[in-house]
C-alpha positions in Angstrom: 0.0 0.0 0.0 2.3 2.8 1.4 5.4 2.0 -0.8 6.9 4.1 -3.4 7.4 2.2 -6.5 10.3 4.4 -7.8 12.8 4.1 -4.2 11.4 1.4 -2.1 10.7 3.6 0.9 7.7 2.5 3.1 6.8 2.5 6.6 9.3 2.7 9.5 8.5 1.1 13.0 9.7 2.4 16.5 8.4 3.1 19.7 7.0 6.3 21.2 8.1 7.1 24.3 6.3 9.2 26.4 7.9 12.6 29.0 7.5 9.6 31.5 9.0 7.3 29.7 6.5 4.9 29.0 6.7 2.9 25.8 4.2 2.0 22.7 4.5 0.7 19.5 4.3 3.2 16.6 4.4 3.6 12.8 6.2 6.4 10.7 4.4 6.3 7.1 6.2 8.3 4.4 4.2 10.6 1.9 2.7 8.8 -1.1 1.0 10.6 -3.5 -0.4 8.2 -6.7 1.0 10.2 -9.8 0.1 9.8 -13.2 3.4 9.2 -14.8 5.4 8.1 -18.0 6.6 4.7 -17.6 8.5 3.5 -20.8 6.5 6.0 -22.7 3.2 4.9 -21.7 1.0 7.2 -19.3 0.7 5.0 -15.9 -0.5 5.9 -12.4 1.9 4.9 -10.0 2.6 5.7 -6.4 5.7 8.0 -5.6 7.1 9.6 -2.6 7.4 13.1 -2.6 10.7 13.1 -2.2 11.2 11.7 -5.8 8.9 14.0 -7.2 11.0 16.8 -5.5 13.7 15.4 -6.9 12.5 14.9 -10.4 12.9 11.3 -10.7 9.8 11.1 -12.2 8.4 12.6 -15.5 4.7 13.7 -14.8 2.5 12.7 -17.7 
C-alpha cells in the first residue's frame, strides 16, 4: 500500500516514548501521492514519494 514504487521507501516502526518514559509501538508512514506518470512511454498511475517527485525522478504525464 504505502510503498513508493520508484525508491522502495515504506513504513518505518519504533516506539513512542512518552515525557514519562513509557513505551508503545508506533508507525512512521512516508508521503505517497499516486501520480500519473510516463513509464516506458506509456501514461501509468503509480505511487511515488514526494521526495522523488521533488527530486524529479519522475516525469509527470
Amino acid at each position: 500500500m504505502a510503498k513508493c514504487e520508484i525508491c522502495g521507501k515504506k513504513p518505518s516502526f519504533g516506539n513512542q516514548i512518552s515525557h514519562s518514559h513509557r513505551v508503545s509501538r508506533r508507525i512512521w508512514r512516508p508521503n505517497i501521492q499516486k501520480v500519473r506518470a510516463l513509464i516506458n512511454g506509456q501514461r501509468r498511475k503509480i505511487s511515488v514519494c514526494t521526495a522523488c517527485l521533488k527530486a524529479g525522478k519522475v516525469q509527470k504525464a
